[in-house]
Structure formats: C-alpha cells, structure tokens
C-alpha positions in Angstrom: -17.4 19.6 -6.4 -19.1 16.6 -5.6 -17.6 13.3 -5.6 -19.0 9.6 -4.8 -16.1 7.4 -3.5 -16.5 3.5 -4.0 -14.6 1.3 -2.0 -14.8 -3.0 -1.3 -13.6 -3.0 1.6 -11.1 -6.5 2.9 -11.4 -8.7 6.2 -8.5 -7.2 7.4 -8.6 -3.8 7.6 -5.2 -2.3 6.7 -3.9 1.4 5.2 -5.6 1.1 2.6 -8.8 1.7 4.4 -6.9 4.6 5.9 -6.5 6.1 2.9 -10.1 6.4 1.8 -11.5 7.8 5.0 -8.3 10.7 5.2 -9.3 11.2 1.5 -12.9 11.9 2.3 -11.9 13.8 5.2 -9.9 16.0 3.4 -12.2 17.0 0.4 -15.1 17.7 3.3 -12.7 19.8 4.6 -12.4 21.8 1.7 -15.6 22.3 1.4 -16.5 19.4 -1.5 -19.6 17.0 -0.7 -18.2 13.6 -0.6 -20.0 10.1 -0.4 -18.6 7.2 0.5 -20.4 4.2 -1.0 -18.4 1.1 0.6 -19.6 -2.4 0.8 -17.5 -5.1 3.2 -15.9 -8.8 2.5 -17.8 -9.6 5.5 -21.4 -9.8 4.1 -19.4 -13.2 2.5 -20.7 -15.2 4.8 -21.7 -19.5 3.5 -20.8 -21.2 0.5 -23.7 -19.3 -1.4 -22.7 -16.1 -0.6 -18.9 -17.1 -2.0 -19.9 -18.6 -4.7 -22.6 -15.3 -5.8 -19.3 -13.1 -5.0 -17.0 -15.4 -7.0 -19.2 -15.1 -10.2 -20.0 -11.4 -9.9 -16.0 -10.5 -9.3 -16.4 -10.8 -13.1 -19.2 -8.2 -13.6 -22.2 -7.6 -11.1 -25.2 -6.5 -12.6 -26.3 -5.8 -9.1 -23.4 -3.6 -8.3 -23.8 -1.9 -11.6 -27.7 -1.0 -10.8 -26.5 0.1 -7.3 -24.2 2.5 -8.5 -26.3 3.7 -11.0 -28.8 4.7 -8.7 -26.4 6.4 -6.9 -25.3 8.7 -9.6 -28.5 9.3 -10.0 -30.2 10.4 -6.7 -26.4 12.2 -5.9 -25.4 13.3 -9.1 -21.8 13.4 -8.7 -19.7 15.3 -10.6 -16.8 12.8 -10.4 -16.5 9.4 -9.2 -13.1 8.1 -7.4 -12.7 4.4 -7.0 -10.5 2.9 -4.5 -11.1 -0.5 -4.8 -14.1 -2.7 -6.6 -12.6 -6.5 -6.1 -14.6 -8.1 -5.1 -18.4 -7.3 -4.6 -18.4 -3.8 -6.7 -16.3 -5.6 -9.7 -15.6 -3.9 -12.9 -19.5 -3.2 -13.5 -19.4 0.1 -11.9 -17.1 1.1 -14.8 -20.2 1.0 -17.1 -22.8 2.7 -14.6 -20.2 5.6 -14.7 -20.0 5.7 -18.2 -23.4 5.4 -19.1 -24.3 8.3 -16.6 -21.6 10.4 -18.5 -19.4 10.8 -15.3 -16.1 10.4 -15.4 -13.9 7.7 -13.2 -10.5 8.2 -11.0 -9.3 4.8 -9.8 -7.1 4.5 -7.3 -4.6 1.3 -7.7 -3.8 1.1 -4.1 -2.0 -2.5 -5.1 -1.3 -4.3 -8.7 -4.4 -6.1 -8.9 -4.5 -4.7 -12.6 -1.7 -6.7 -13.6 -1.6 -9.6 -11.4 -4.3 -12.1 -9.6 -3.1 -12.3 -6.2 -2.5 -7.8 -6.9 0.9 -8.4 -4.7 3.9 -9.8 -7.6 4.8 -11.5 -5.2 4.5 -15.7 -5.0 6.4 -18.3 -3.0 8.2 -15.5 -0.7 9.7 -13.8 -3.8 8.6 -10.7 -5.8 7.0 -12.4 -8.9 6.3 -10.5 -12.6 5.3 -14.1 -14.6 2.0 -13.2 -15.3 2.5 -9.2 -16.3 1.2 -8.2 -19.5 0.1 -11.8 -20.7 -3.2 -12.3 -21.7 -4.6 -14.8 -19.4 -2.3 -16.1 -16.1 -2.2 -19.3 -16.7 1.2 -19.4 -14.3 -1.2 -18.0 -11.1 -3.5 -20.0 -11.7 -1.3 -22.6 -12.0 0.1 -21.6 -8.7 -3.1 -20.7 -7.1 -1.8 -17.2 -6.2 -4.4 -16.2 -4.6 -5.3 -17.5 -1.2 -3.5 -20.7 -2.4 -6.6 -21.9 -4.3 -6.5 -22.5 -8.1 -10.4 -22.1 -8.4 -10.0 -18.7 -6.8 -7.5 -17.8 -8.6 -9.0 -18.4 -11.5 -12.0 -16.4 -11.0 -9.6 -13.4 -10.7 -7.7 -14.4 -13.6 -11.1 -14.6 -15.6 -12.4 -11.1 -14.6 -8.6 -9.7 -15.6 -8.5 -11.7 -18.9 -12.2 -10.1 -20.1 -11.9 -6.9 -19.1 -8.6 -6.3 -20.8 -10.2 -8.1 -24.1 -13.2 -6.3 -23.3 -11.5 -3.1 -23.0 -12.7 -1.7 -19.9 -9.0 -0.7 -18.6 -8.6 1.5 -21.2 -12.0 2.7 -22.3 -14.1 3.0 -19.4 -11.8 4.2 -16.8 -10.7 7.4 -17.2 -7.4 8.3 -14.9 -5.8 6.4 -12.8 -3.6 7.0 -9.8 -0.4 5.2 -9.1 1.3 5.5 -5.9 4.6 5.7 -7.2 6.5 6.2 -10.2 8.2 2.6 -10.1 4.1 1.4 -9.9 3.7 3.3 -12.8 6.2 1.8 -15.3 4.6 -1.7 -13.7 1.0 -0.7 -14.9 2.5 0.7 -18.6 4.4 -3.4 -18.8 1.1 -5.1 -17.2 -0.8 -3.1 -20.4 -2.5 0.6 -18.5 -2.1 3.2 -21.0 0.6 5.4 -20.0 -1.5 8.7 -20.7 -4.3 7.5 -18.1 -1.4 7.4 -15.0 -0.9 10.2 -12.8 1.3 9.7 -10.2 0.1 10.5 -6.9 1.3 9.7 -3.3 -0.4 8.9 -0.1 -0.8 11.1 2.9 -0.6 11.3 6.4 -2.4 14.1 8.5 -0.1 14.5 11.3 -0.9 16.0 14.9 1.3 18.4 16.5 3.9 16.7 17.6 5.9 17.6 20.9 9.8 17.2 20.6 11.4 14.3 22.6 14.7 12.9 22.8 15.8 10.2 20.7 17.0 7.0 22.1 19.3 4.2 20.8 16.6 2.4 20.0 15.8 0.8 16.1 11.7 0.4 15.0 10.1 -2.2 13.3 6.1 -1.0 12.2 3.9 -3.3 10.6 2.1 -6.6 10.3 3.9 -9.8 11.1 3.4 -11.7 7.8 6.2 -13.3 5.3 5.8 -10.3 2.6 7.2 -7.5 5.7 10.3 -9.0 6.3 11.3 -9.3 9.7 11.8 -12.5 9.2 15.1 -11.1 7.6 15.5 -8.5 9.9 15.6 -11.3 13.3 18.7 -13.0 10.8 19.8 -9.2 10.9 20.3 -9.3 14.5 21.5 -13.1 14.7 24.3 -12.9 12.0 25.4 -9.6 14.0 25.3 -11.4 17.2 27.1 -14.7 15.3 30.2 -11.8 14.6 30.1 -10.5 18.1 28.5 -7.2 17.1 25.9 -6.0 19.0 23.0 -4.1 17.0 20.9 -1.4 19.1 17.8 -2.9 20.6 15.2 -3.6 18.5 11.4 -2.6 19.0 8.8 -4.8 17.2 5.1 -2.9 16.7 2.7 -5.2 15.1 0.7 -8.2 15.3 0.1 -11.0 12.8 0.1 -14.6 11.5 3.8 -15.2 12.3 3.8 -13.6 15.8 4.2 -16.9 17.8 7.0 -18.0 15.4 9.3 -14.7 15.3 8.6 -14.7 19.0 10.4 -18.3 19.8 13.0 -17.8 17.3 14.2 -14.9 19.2 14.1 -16.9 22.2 15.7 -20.0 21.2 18.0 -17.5 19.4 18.9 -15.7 22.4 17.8 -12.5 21.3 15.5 -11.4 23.7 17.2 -8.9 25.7 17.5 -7.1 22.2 14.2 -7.8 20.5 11.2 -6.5 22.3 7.6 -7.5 20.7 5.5 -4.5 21.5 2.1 -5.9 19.4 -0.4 -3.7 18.7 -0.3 0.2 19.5 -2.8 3.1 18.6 -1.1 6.1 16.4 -0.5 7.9 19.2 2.0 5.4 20.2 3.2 4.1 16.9 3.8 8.2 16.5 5.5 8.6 20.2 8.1 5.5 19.3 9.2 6.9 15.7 9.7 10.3 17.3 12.1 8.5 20.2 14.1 6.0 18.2 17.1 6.4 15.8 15.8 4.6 13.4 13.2 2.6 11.3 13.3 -0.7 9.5 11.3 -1.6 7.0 12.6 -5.0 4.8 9.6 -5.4 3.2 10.4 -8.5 0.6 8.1 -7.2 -2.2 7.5 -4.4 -4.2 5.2 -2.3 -2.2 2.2 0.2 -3.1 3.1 3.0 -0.5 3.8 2.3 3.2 2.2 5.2 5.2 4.6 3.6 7.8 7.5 5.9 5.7 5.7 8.9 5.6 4.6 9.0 9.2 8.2 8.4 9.7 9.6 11.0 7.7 6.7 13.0 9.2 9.2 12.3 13.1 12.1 13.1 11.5 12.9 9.4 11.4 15.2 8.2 8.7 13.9 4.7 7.2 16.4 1.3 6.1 14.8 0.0 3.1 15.5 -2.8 0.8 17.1 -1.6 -3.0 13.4 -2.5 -4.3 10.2 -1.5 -5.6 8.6 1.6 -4.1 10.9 1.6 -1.0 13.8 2.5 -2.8 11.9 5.6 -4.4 10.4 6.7 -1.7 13.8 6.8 0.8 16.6 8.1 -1.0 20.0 6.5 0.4 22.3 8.9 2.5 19.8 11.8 2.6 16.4 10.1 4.1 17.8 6.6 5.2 19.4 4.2 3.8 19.2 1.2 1.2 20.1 -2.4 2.3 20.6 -5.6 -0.5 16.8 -7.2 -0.4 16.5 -10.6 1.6 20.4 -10.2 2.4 20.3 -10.4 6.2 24.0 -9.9 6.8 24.1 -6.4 4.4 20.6 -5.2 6.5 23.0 -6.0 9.7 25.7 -3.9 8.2 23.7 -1.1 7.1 22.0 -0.8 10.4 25.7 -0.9 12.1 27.1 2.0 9.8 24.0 4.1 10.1 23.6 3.9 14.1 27.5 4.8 14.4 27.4 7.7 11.9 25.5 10.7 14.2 26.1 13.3 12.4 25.1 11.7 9.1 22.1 9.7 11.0 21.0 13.8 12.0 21.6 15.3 9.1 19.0 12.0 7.4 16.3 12.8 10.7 16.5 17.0 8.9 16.2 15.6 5.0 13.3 12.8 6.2 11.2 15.7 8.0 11.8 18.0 4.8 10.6 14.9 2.4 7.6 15.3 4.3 6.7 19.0 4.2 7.3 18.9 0.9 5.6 15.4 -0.3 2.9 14.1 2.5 1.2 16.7 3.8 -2.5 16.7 3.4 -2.3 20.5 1.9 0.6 19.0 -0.8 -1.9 16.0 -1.6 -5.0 18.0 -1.5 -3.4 19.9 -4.1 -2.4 17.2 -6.0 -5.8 15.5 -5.7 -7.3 18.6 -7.3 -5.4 18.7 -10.1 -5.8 14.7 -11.1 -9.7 15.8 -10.8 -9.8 18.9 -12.9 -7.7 16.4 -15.3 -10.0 14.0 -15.5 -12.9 15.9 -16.1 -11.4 18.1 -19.0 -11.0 14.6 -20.3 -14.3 14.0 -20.0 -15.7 16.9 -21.3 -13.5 16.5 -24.5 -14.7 13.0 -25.2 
C-alpha cells in the first residue's frame, strides 16, 4: 500500500511528533511506501508571515495545490493526516477528495471541538464551547495563546467547516485515541460511524531486568496542564502530617521549572524531590524500570500519554487522576491506581497505600506489563492500523 502522511508540525516538539515518525516507521517496515509530507510552525517567522498563516488556517489554496500535486506525482492509495492546523488547514480535505483518495485523520488532541484543542481554560478542564456553533466563550477568553484575535481565527476555521460540512463529508475515518475521546468528538458534533478507536504505540528495546527501588517518577513537561504542581502539595500535606512519602524523581523541563524548583526549597522538600530535567529514552526507560512507581496528575483530559504505555511497557504501575483518558487507560488495583483530580491530600494518600502494599504494588508491575503486550506493541497497533485502512478504503470504494 502506499500512503502519503501530512503532518503541521508545532514549535515545540512533543509526542505527537513521535507518533508520526514510529507510524512511518512501522508501515516501511512492513513493506508499505510511506511519504511524509510535513511542513513546520517555524517557517512563521514576521508579522507577514503570521498574518498569511492566520488567514490560510481557514483554507489555504496554497496548501491545497501542494497536496494536490502530491497525490498526483505519488499517487497514494490512502492519505493519513496527523495534523493540518495551521499551514496545511482544512484545504487538503478537498485535494484528497477531488483526487478520489480517501482521508484517515488522526485527532491526536480536541482541536475538532475546541479552539485552544486542549478543554482545558483557566487551570480547569473546560467543555463550554463543545458542540456550539461558533465559540463565542473562547474567544471571549482568548483560549488560545491568550489572544482573542487568535482565537478567533481558530474559532472561524471551526465554525465554516462544520457549516461547510467538511468534518463529515470530506474526511473519511477518523482515529481517536481513546474511547472517552471518542464520546467527546460524538458531543463536539464527529459522526459516530467515522471514529475508530485506536491507541498509540511505543516500540520498546530489549530491556535488561534491574531491581526496583523505593523510588516514585514524575515524566513530563513542567507546565500547569501536567500537574505537579499538585503533586509537590502531595508531598507537603504528607510532610504537614508527619508522613514521609518515598523520594520523588522529577524528569522534565519546562516553563514552571524555576518555580517548582523554589517551592520545594522554601518548602523544605528537597532531600525528597530531586529535579532530574531532561533525559534521552534510554534514561527516561532505565528510571521507570527502577522505581516503584509513576505519577502522572495531569489536570486535563489527555489525548494519550506515551509516558503510560512506556511505563506499562517496565512493568511500572501508573497513579492517575479519576479523569479523561488517564482513567481508561490505568485501571485502578490491577495497573495503578486512581487519585481524586486536583485533590493533593487524596494523591498523598494514594501514593502512601500503594508504596506500602508490595504484594498488591507487584501483582499491578505483572497486570501493567500485560496491558502492554496486549495493547502497545507496535505488532498490536500495526494490526490495528491495517484494519482502520482497509476500512476506509472499502468506504471509499462504496461511495
């Protein structure tokens, strides 16, 4: 089969990104032809350039003729879109569907359905704007990158191409990440029978057994939405009740670095709360497969963390807030363990009852390594993959 991927790449580079290239990877390896059409956020560069991107967010006629030439010096047989916002925009829709070739997008977040693609607004998961018409409310609120002009340019482009009909005629499967993502998509207006359901993947190495340590893990970047904010509370409401929680390794980098970091000093937390910043795989792999346990209090809904799988992957259960996609992803008692969301003093118990429970903490390390032969594995997804194309293009063929 041959498939031509199309991806916008953001600034900052995140899993997302991951995704695509594993995806590539693993049709090559399979023996498909796969091309990778990806343009970058950082061509944006001066007001021009902005204000050319801002207007063809909506629909690029340049975009469209680009992919159109694609299609037709490669002549794909299907093509998979990751993410078009906001240099490809919707426009690539009609190239696709005035070649005749069918369209699998990927909704890697909830841009669909909201402007700033998150629900999330003010530090609190946010659902004002699903399945209205226009969001008046983000714009309002200037959701996105806290401008109201900006905002409104992705409010626009989601308000005429739902009247325009592009989401439901010109697209024709779309993959959700989870099933909670899913119902999201059905209330923000994505026809039910276009969503399959498809997780991500991680392609793991072989990993040599080590043994664990006392130790719990923090992964990810060090922004308001991941939560450790909550999780430093964690650790000072224990401390406030003379409990002392297991030492606490932080792997990340991010806007709030410098804060977190003084608040655990002027908290006195410092002997327990080590800031490890940045690490490759290998060593974000090396500390799952040592500590006892990770945290992840992410404070909105989600799309999916590959932080969980490539946990699950060491046989590392996960503490996850009772929302979104964490909470179907990490079933309590068997693969972690679910805390009440922003509720610092639960995450503190949760964490104290799970680190003092080793035989039910083991028995969680055996179900999380299961969860990932028998969901994450690139041969499960590969698979899976296969299926949602051969889908779409029966679709296809029957329209």
């Amino acid at each position: 089969m041959k498939i031509l991927q199309l991806h916008n790449r953001y600034q900052i580079v995140g899993g997302e990104e991951g995704v695509v290239q594993a995806e590539k990877a693993l049709l090559e390896s399979n023996g498909h032809q796969v091309h990778l059409l990806e343009v970058t956020n950082d061509d944006l560069i001066g007001i021009k350039a902005k204000l050319d991107a801002a207007i063809g967010a909506i629909y690029s006629q340049a975009s469209k003729r680009q992919v159109f030439a694609k299609l037709r010096s490669f002549k794909p047989d299907l093509v998979h879109v990751h993410n078009f916002f906001p240099l490809l925009s919707p426009s690539v829709y009609d190239a696709c569907q005035e070649a005749g070739i069918p369209v699998v997008q990927t909704l890697h977040n909830y841009r669909l359905i909201c402007p700033k693609a998150m629900l999330f607004r003010d530090g609190q998961v946010c659902e004002v704007c699903v399945g209205k018409s226009v969001a008046i409310e983000g714009i309002q609120s200037g959701c996105y990158r806290a401008s109201r002009s900006q905002t409104a340019v992705v409010a626009a482009m989601l308000a005429y191409h739902q009247w325009r009909g592009t989401w439901r005629n010109r697209v024709t499967t779309y993959i959700a990440l989870t099933e909670f993502q899913k119902q999201k998509l059905i209330a923000g207006g994505i026809p039910e029978s276009k969503i399959q359901v498809k997780c991500n993947f991680v392609q793991m190495p072989d990993l040599v057994p080590v043994p664990r340590e006392d130790t719990i893990l923090f992964v990810g970047r060090l922004a308001e939405e991941k939560g450790v904010i909550d999780l430093i509370a964690a650790y000072a409401e224990s401390q406030n009740l003379g409990q002392e929680l297991p030492s606490l390794k932080v792997v990340g980098d991010g806007p709030l670095k410098a804060e977190l970091t003084a608040q655990v000093e002027k908290l006195g937390l410092a002997d327990r709360i080590t800031f490890l910043g940045r690490q490759d795989k290998s060593q974000v792999l090396n500390l799952m497969q040592r500590s006892s346990l990770l945290v992840f209090p992410s404070i909105w809904y989600e799309g999916f963390p590959l932080t969980l799988a490539e946990a699950f992957a060491c046989g590392l259960p996960a503490i996850v807030p009772n929302l979104g996609s964490m909470a179907e992803i990490v079933t309590s008692g068997v693969t972690g363990f679910h805390f009440v969301s922003r509720d610092a003093n639960d995450l503190a118990q949760v964490i104290q009852a799970a680190i003092a429970d080793k035989i039910l903490l083991q028995e969680c390390s055996t179900q999380a390594r299961n969860a990932y032969e028998r969901n994450y594995t690139a041969e499960i997804n590969y698979d899976r993959l296969l299926q949602i194309y051969h889908q779409a293009l029966a679709s296809n063929d029957a329209t």
